[in-house]
N, C-alpha and C positions, 0 to 999 in steps of 0.2 A: 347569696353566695359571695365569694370575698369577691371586690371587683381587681383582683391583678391577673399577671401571667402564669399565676399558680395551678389556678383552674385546666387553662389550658393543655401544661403541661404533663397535670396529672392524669389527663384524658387519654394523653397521647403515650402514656408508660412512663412519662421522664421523670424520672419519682426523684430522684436528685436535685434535679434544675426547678422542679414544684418544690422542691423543702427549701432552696434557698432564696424562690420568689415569693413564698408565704413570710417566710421570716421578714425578708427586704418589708413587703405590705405588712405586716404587724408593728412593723421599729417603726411605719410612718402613718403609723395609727388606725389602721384599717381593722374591721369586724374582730374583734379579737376571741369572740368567742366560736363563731362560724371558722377563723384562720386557725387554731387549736385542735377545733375539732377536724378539718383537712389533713393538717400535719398527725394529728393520730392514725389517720387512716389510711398515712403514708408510713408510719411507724419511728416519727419523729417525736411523739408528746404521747404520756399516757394516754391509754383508750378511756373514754368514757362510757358510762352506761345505758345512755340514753343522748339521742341526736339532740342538741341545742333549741328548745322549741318555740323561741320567739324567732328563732330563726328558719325554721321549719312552717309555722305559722304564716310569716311573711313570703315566705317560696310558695306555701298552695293559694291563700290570699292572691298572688297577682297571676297564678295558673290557671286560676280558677274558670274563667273562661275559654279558656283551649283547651284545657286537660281531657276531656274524652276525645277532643278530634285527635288529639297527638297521639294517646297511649292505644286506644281500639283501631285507628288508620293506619298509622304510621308505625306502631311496634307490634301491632296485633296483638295486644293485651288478651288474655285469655283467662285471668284468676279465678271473677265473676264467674264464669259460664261453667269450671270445672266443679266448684264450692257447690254452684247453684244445684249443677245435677247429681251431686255426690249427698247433698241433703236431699231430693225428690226418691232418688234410691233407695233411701235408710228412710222413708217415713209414710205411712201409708197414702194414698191416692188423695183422699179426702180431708188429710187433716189439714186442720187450721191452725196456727202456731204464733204464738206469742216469741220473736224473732226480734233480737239485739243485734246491730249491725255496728261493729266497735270500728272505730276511725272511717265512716262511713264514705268520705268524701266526696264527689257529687253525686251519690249514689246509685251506682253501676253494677253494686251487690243487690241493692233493694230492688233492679227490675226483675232477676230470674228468681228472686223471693216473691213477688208479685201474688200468685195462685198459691201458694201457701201459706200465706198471712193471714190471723187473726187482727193482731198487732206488730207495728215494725217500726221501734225504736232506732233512732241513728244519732250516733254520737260520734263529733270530733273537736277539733280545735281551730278549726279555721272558717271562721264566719263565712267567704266567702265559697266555701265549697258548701259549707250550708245551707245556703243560698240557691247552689245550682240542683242540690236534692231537694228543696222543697219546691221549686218550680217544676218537679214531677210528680208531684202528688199522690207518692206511694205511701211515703210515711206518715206515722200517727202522731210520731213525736222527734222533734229533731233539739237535739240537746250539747249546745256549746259548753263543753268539759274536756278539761283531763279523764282519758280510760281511765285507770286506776281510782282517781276520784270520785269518778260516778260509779264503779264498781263499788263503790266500798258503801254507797249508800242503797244496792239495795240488796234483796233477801228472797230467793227462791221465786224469783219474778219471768223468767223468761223458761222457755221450751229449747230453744235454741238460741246460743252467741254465734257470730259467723264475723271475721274480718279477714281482708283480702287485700297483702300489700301491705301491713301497717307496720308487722314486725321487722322490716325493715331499717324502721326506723330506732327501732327500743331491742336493747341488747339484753341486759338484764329482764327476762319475763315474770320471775316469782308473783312479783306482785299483781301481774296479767291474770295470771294460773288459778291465784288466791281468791279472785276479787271474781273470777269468773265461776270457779266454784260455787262461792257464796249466792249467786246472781240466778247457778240456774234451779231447775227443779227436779227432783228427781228423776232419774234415765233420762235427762236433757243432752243436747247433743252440744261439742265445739270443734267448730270447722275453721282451719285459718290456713292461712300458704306461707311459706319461708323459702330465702334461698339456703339451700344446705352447703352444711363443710362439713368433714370429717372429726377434725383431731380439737380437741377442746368443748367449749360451755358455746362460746360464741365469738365472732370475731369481728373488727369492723375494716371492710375492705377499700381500697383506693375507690371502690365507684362514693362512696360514703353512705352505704349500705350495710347495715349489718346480717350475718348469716351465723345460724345458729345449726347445731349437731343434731342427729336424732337421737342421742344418747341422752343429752341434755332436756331436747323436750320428754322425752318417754319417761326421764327421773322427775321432769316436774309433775306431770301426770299421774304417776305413780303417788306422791306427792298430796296431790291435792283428790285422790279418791277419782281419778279419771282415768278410763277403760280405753289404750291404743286400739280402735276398730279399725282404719285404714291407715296405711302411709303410702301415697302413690307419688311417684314421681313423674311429674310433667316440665315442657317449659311453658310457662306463661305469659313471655314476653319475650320479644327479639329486641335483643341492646339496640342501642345507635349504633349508628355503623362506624362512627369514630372511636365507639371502644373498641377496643382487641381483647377485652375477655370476654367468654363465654360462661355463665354460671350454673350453677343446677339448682332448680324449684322442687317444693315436695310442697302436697297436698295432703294436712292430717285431718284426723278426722277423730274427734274423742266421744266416749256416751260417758256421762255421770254414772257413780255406781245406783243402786238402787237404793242404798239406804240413805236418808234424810240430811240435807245440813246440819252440823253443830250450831248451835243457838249462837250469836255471834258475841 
């Protein structure tokens, strides 16, 4: 993150005094691509599509070691656990499932996938969370890639995709929707969490979060031959207490149609 008084300010609402401490830190050379992406999010610089990810890389990289005491202790992280029982629901008792966990990061989805696995793929971008999911010894394969990248290399491979938390970071999802079509198998299932907004596709908000519509995912769905089976609204996570916003989470839940991928 940028190291000025930007940061702070925009924690605290002062969305003015952060546009003109990003700027100050940008004219004196600081992260310019992290300090861009703040001021969009403050409504200073066009929005991008997707969060900065050598920067993003770098932030789970050195979180990598705290990240579950902070988000499951301290914010009472809840994504995992909703996803987990929202797929035990919709699949019978006994099945064993070839299971894509996209942006896995120290994987905290792959424990309540646990008793459903045949296989449990995990993919993300930061070595270092990589690290902390394979020192659990749940997955079969853990796979440092761009989503979309490694989407695009495979073909009717998995039973289930499940990501929790990711879209947060990636505004633009088409390519998410596409790559995850291709990927699953017929009446496969995709379960992921978002924070929602109303009005638009998607937006990215002062926390440097982005939150997408259900209009927007139900049209990508529709889209890519994927069946809305649940939309529930939960929260998943209590902010820090130094934000003053409150957000709203939803829990989708898509089946593949029945009929086959096109050949790709």
């Amino acid at each position: 993150m940028p190291g000025s008084g930007g940061d702070a300010l925009r924690v605290m609402g002062q969305g003015a005094n952060a546009i003109a401490a990003y700027r100050q830190a940008l004219a004196l050379g600081g992260n310019a691509d992290m300090i861009r992406y703040s001021l969009a999010a403050l409504g200073a610089e066009p929005s991008p599509t997707l969060s900065p990810q050598h920067c993003i890389v770098g932030l789970f990289d050195m979180y990598a070691e705290t990240f579950d005491r902070d988000l499951v202790d301290k914010l009472n992280y809840q994504s995992p656990r909703l996803l987990a029982q929202l797929i035990a629901r919709s699949v019978p008792a006994d099945a064993r499932l070839d299971i894509l966990d996209i942006g896995c990061g120290t994987g905290l989805m792959g424990e309540g996938l646990r008793a459903l696995k045949r296989t449990l793929t995990g993919v993300d971008l930061s070595p270092n969370m990589l690290e902390q999911a394979r020192r659990r010894g749940i997955y079969d394969r853990l796979i440092e890639s761009d989503i979309v990248a490694f989407l695009e290399t495979q073909a009717d491979q998995f039973d289930v995709t499940v990501s929790t938390d990711v879209f947060i970071y990636i505004g633009d999802l088409a390519g998410i929707f596409a790559g995850v079509r291709r990927a699953l198998r017929s009446d496969g299932l995709f379960c992921f969490s978002v924070e929602a907004v109303d009005d638009g596709d998607f937006v990215l908000r002062p926390t440097l979060r982005y939150a997408h519509s259900i209009a927007y995912l139900t049209r990508l769905a529709e889209q890519n031959s994927l069946v809305v089976a649940t939309i529930e609204p939960h929260a998943v996570r209590r902010e820090a207490q130094r934000c003053r916003l409150q957000h709203r989470h939803a829990v989708f839940f898509l089946r593949q149609a029945v009929t086959p991928n096109p050949s790709p």
